[in-house]
Steps between C-alpha positions, in 0.01 A plus 500: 500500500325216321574550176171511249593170310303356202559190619424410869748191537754717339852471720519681804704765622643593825259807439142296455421574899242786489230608266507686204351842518379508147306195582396652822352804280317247253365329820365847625347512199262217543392672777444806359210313313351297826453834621366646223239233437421533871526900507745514761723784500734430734679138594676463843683220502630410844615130507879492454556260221216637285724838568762313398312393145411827427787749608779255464643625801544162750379689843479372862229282543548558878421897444150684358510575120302668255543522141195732358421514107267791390266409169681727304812219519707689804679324727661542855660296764470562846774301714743490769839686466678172526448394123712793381871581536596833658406830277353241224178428411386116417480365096115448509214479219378806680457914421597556875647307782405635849713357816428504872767447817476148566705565821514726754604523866243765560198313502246331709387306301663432171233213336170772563763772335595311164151430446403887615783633287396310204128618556589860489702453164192331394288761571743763327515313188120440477460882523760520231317228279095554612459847605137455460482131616458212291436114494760277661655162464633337798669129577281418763659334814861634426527844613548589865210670642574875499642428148187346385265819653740781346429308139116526592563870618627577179193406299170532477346171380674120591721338585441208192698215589776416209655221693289265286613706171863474605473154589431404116742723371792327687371195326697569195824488557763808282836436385626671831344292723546168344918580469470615879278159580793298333776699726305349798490105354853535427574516845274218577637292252902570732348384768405204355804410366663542816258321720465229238902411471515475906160332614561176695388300764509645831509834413219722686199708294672791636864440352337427189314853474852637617675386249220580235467836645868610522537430067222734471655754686808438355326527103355825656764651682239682718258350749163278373192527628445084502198316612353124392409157571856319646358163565671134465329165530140454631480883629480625086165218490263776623673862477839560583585841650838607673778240539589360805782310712294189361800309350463340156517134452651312220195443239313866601360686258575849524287775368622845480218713414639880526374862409744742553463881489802665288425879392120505537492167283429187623467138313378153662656172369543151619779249478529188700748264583563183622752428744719208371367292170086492408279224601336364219161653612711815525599504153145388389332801665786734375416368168091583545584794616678587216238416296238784631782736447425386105190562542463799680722589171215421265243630669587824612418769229399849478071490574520115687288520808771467777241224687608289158843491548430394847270249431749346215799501758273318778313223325866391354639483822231324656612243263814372682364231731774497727394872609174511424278843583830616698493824289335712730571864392477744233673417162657833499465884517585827344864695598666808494563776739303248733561125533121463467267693284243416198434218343476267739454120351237333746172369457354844589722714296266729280773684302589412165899514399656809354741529259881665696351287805773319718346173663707300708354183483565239772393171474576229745496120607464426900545168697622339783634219252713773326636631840340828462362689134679576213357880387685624167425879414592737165388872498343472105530836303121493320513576115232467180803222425470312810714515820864550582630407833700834633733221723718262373618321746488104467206310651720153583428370846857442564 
């Protein structure tokens, strides 16, 4: 388990890979007081990772799963028999953990009987919880259909959605989740090294991920779930995406943009390289880009308007002439059990910044004079203090 550290950037152990269920219980408290502010007795919470935040148990995201908490604080997981060993019941933040057969070779259908066998031990525990009915709290858009109508069976007034609710809450990052966020940019930051010490000319996209994929593996010694923009020379001006047999030429800029998924925890940074030594315009836009790293430092703050920090990023970068009004996306986003939640820093972005956010912030230069963008990304820990970048990995181009 995580441990519950005072300090988040504390050193890691070969434990910090799954949440801790003390914080898990303080996080179930929160919600304990949306739902009493919205006089909902009952939450059903169906989507896998918020399962995940609450019960600390990491479920199958490919498999229905229900963790209920009554008003009066009691909690119990409904999942598939696969999370548990045999005669043992799974460490959760829970009062009771119910499990279904994931597998059989009796049935005709085995996706319509998870979902129906979860839906009965719905309906069993709402008896045991609302014998007379009550209000109910449901993520909307997350449950499997007869999941979603045994909840509503079970009460008599709803569903209120909590997805909005939950949303916020995520926001602020606990010492769990920030130690488990780390785990995943330490294996980001192998496969940089190893891609970085073997680029060169002539090499494809593809051998390049390779390489960067096998160190993570390697750092993990289990399989990552890895996805990202791969993309060398004029192909990074305007996105990126997979990579591809597209071989790299001496002078490319290569930006490896990657978000992988490591125990329910994701985080999103950007390094890029250049193949061989910097142009001059090279170094000058790694330089600018730099720069809005600085200030995306000063500005961001517990209560700034996330449009700000946008705004600030933008009208510096519009500055270098060279790549004038190339920086076409968004400055930068919330992470955390996704690689994409609230804040996000664009023109249009209404929320303000929370203290225990985690922004990665991505600003970036793009032009056919540069062969191809330079995009530089940190993951910044928010605090009262200011903001602490959770990798450490070194921003040089070469």
């Amino acid at each position: 388990m995580c441990p519950r550290v005072g300090d988040p950037l504390g050193p890691l152990l070969e434990s910090d890979l799954m949440l801790n269920l003390d914080n898990c219980r303080e996080r179930q408290q929160r919600l304990l007081k949306v739902m009493e502010e919205d006089q909902i007795d009952l939450a059903v919470i169906t989507n896998p990772k918020t399962v995940y935040y609450f019960s600390g148990v990491l479920v199958n995201p490919a498999l229905p799963q229900v963790f209920l908490l009554e008003s009066s604080g009691k909690a119990v997981l409904l999942t598939d028999a696969n999370v548990i060993e045999p005669d043992k019941k799974p460490k959760a933040a829970a009062d009771k953990v119910e499990t279904y057969r994931f597998h059989s070779m009796d049935r005709e259908n085995i996706a319509t009987n998870w979902s129906q066998d979860v839906a009965a031990m719905l309906k069993t525990a709402g008896q045991e919880f609302l014998p007379s009915g009550g209000m109910l709290g449901l993520e909307f858009d997350s449950a499997p259909f007869a999941v979603s109508e045994a909840a509503r069976e079970v009460a008599r007034g709803g569903p209120k959605n909590l997805t909005p609710a939950i949303d916020q809450m995520r926001r602020q990052k606990d010492p769990d989740e920030i130690q488990c966020m780390r785990r995943s940019v330490n294996l980001v930051e192998a496969g940089l090294a190893a891609v970085k010490a073997r680029l060169e000319p002539g090499m494809t996209e593809f051998r390049a991920y390779s390489i960067y994929y096998e160190a993570m593996v390697a750092n993990a010694g289990t399989s990552v779930v890895l996805a990202g923009d791969f993309a060398t020379g004029l192909r990074g001006i305007k996105g990126g995406g997979p990579p591809t047999p597209r071989r790299v030429n001496m002078g490319d800029l290569y930006i490896f943009d990657t978000f992988p998924i490591f125990q329910g925890y994701m985080c999103d940074f950007t390094r890029t390289f250049v193949v061989g030594r910097p142009t001059q315009i090279q170094q000058d836009a790694w330089g600018h880009v730099m720069e809005a790293h600085e200030i995306a430092r000063r500005t961001i703050k517990p209560g700034v308007p996330a449009k700000e920090v946008y705004e600030a990023i933008k009208t510096h970068l519009d500055k270098f002439e060279a790549a004038e009004g190339s920086f076409w996306h968004h400055a930068g986003h919330g992470v955390g059990l996704n690689g994409w939640e609230l804040p996000w820093l664009t023109p249009g972005g209404e929320e303000t910044i929370l203290d225990r956010e985690v922004l990665a912030v991505e600003p970036g230069l793009y032009a056919d004079a540069m062969q191809g963008g330079i995009r530089l990304e940190h993951n910044y820990l928010v605090t009262p203090e200011g903001v602490t970048a959770l990798d450490r990995f070194p921003m040089d181009l070469t």
